[in-house]
MARNU-817445 format. One record per residue (C-alpha): x negated, y negated, z negated; residue number from 1; residue in one letter. Coordinates in pm, whole numbers. Each point is the difference from the previous one (the first is absolute). Layout:
REM residues N
+--------+--------+--------+-----+---------+
!      u !      v !      w ! num ! residuo !
+--------+--------+--------+-----+---------+
!      X !      Y !      Z ! NUM !       a !
...
+--------+--------+--------+-----+---------+
END
This chain:
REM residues 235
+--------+--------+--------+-----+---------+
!      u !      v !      w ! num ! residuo !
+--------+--------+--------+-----+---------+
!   6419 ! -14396 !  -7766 !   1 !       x !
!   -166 !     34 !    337 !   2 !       x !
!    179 !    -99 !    304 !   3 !       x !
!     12 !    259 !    329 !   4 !       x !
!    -24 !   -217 !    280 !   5 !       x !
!    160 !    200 !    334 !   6 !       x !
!   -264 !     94 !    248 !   7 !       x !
!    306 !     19 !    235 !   8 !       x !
!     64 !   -320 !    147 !   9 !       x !
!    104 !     59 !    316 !  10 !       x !
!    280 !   -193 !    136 !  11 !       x !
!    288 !    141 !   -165 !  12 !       x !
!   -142 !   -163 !   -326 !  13 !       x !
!   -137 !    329 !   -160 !  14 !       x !
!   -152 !   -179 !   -296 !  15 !       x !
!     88 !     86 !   -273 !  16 !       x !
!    -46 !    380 !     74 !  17 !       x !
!   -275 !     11 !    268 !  18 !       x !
!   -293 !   -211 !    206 !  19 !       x !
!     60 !    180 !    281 !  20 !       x !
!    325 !    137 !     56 !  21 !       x !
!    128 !    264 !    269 !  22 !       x !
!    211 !   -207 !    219 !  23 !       x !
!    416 !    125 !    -13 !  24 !       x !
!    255 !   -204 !    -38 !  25 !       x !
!    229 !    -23 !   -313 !  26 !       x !
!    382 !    -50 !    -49 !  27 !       x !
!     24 !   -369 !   -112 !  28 !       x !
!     77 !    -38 !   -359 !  29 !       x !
!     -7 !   -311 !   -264 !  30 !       x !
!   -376 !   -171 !     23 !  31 !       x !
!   -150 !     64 !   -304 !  32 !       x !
!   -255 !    283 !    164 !  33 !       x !
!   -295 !    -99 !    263 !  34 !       x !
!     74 !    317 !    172 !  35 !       x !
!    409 !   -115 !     60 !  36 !       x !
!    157 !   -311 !    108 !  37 !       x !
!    324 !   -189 !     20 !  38 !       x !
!     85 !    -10 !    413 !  39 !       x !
!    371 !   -192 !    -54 !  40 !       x !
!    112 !     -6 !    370 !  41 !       x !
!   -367 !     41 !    170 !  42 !       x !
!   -227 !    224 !    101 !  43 !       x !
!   -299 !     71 !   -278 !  44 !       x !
!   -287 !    138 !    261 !  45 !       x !
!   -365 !     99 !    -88 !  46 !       x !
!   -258 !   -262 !    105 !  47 !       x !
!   -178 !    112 !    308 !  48 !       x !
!   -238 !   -205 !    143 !  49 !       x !
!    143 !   -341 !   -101 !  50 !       x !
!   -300 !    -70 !   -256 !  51 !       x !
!   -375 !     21 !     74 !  52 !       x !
!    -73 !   -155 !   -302 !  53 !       x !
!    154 !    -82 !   -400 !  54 !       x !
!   -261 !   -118 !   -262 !  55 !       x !
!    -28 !   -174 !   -343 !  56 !       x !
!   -282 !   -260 !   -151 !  57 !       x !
!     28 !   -182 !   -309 !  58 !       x !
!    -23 !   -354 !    -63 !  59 !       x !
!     48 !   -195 !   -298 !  60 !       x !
!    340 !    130 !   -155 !  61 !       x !
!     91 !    123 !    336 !  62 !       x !
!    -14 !    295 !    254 !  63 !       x !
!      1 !   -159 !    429 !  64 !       x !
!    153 !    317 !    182 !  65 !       x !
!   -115 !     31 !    332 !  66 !       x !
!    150 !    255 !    302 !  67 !       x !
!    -24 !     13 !    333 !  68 !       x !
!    218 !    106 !    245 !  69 !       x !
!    -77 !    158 !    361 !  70 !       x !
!    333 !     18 !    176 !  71 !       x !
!    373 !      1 !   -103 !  72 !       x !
!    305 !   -238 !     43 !  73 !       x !
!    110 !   -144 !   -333 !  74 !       x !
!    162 !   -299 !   -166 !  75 !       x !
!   -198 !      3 !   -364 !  76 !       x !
!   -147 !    196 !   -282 !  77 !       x !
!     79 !    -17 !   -358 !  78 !       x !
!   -245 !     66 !   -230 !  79 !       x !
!     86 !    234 !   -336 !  80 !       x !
!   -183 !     68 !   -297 !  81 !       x !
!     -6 !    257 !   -266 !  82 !       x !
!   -227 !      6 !   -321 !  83 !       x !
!    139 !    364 !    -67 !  84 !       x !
!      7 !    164 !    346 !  85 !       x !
!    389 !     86 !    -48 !  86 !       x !
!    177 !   -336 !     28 !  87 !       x !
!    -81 !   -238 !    231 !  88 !       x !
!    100 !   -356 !     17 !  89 !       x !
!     20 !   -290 !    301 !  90 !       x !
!   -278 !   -287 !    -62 !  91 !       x !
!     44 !   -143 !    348 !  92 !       x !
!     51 !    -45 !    376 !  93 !       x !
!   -238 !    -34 !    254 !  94 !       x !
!    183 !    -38 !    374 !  95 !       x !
!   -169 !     89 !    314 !  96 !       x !
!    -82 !   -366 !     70 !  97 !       x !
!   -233 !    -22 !   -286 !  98 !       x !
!   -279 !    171 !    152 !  99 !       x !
!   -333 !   -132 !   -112 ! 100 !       x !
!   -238 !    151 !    279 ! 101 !       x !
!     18 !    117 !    396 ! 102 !       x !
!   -106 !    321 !   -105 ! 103 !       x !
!    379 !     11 !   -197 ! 104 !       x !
!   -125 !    -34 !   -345 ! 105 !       x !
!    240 !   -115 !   -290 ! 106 !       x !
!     12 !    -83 !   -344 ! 107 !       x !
!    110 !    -64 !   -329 ! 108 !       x !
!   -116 !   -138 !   -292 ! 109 !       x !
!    152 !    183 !   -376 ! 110 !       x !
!    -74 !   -244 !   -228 ! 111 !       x !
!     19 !    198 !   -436 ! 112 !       x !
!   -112 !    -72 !   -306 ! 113 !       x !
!   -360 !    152 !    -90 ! 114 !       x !
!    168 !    194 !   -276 ! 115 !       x !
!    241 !    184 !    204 ! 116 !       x !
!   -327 !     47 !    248 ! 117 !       x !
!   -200 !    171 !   -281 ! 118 !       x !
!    264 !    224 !   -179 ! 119 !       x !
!    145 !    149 !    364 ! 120 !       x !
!    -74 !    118 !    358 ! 121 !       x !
!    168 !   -152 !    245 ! 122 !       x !
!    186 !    195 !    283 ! 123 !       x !
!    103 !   -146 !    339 ! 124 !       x !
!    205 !    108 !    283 ! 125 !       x !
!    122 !   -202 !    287 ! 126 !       x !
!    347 !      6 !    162 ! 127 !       x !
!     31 !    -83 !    350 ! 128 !       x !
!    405 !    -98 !    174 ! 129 !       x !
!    -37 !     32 !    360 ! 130 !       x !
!    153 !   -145 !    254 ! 131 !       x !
!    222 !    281 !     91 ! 132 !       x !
!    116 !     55 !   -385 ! 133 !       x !
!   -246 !    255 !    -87 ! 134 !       x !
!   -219 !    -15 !   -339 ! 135 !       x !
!   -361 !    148 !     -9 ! 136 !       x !
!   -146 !     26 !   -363 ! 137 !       x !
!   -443 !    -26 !      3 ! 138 !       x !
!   -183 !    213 !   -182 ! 139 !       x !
!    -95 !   -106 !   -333 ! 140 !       x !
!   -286 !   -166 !   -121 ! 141 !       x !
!    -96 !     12 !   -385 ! 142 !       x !
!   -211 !   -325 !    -87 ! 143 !       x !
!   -132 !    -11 !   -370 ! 144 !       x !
!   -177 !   -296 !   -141 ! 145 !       x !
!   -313 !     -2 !   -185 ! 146 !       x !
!   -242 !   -315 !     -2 ! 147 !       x !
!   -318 !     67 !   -117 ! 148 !       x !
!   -348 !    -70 !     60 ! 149 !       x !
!    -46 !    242 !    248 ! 150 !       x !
!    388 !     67 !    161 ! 151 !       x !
!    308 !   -240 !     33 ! 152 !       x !
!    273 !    242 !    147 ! 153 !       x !
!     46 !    375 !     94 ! 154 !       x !
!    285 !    154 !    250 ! 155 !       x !
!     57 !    309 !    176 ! 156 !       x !
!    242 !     67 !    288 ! 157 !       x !
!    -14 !    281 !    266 ! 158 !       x !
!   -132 !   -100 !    314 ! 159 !       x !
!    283 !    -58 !    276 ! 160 !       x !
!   -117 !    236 !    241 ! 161 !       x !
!   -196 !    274 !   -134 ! 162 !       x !
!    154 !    -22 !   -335 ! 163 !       x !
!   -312 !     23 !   -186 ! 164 !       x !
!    -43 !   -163 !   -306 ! 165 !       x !
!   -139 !   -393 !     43 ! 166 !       x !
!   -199 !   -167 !   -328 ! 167 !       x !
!     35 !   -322 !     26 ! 168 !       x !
!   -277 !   -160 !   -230 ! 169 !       x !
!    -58 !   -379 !    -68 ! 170 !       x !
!   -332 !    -44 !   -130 ! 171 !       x !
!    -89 !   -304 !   -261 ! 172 !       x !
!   -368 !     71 !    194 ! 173 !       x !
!   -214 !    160 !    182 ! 174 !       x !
!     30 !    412 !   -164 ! 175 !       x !
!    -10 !    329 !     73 ! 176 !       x !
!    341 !    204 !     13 ! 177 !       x !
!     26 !    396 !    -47 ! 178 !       x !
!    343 !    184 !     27 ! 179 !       x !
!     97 !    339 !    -60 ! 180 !       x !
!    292 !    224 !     35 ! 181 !       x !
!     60 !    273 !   -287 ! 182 !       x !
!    282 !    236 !     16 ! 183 !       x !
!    176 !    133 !   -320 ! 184 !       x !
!   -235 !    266 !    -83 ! 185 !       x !
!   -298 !   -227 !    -45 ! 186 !       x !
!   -160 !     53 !    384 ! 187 !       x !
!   -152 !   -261 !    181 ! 188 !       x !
!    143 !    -32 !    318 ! 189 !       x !
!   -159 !   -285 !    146 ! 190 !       x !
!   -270 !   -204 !   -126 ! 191 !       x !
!    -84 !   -335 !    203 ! 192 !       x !
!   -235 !   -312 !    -93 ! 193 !       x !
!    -92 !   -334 !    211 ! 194 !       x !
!   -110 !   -296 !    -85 ! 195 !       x !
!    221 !   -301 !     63 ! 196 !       x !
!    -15 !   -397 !     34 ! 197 !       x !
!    194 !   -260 !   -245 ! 198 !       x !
!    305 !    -25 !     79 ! 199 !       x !
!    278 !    222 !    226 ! 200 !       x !
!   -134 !    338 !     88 ! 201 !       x !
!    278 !    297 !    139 ! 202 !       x !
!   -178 !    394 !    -11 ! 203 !       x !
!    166 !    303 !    170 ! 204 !       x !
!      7 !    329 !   -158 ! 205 !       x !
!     41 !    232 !    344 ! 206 !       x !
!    139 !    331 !    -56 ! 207 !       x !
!    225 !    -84 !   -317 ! 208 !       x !
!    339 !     35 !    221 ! 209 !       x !
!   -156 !    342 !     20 ! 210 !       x !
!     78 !     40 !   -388 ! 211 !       x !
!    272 !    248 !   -149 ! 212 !       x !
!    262 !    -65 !   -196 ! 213 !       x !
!    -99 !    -51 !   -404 ! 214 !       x !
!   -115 !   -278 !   -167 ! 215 !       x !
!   -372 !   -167 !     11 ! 216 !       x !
!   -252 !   -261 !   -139 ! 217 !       x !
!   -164 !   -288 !    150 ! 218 !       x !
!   -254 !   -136 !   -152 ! 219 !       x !
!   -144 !   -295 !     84 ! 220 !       x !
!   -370 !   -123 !   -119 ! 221 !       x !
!   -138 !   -321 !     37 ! 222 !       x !
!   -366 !    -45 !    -80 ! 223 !       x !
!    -23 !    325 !   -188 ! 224 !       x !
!    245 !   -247 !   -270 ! 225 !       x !
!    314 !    -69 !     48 ! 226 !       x !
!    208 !    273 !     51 ! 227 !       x !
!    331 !     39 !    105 ! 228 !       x !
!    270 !    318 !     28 ! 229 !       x !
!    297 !     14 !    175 ! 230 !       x !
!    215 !    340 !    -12 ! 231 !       x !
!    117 !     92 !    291 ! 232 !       x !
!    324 !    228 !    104 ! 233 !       x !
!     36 !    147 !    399 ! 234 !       x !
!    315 !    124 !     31 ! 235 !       x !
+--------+--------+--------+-----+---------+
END
């Protein structure tokens, strides 16, 4: 059965119905939905402008998330996880003294087993408490694991600002990386190729926040190969 991935993740945790999502609140309700959340006694908030940056890259058995953030006043994140998009549960806690960089970078390291890796995408959010009692919820980032010759990992995540979609691609070597964009009738809505170096590489596909509501195709190519789809929902 193939798996929609939500093109709607945009910071009230639209994943699992959209990549992009149409910012509006929503009356609280029990957690088991990326586009609701469990407040308790604070104040659920959309993120704005408290991360520049959330990524994924594999390592042996492992995914090292890495975010940035660019202003803000907070005590600590937690870190959740999902392998279904719907329920989400708390790996760990990262506090605001465990910044790695000046430039406010953090991270985490999810250690798995390779066969959970290979049978499931992995879906990531981050919850931030700050200081004043407020929680912020990231966007979400969809890692998926693949290891061969050519590719080691694959995620997607909207980009913080523009809310265009972000490929995040770690290369096994030096290759050459086309994407496109294909809506439900079979159209080709954007086509892009570049060639990339081994290891991390992050591409920008301007103008999909500009995309309606429906559900879409990425496809990504590496080395006229390996080929990858993700289905995509913007709500």
């Amino acid at each position: 059965m193939k798996r929609i991935i939500p093109f709607s993740l945009y910071l009230l945790l639209v994943m699992p119905v959209a990549l992009f999502a149409n910012l509006h609140y929503n009356t609280p309700k029990e957690n088991t939905d990326t586009s609701t959340y469990n407040t308790g006694n604070s104040k659920s908030l959309i993120l704005h402008g408290s991360l520049s940056a959330f990524n994924a890259a594999y390592g042996k058995n492992y995914f090292e998330l890495n975010w940035n953030t660019i202003a803000g006043d907070f005590d600590h994140f937690e870190i959740e996880r999902s392998l279904d998009g719907l329920k989400y549960e708390t790996i760990g806690t990262v506090s605001n003294k465990e910044v790695v960089s000046n430039e406010g970078l953090y991270a985490f390291r999810d250690h798995f087993h390779s066969a959970v890796a290979r049978n499931n995408d992995f879906y990531y959010r981050l919850k931030e408490f700050e200081s004043n009692g407020n929680i912020i919820y990231s966007k979400v980032l969809i890692a998926r694991m693949f290891n061969t010759k050519s590719l080691a990992s694959l995620s997607v995540t909207p980009d913080p600002l523009a809310n265009d979609i972000l490929v995040n691609v770690q290369l096994n070597e030096d290759s050459y990386v086309m994407m496109k964009v294909i809506d439900e009738q079979g159209n080709l809505l954007l086509k892009e190729g570049q060639k990339a170096a081994y290891g991390p590489n992050t591409f920008t596909l301007e103008g999909t926040h500009g995309l309606h509501s429906g559900l879409y195709t990425l496809e990504v190519t590496v080395n006229s190969k390996e080929r990858m789809i993700m289905k995509l929902s913007k709500g």
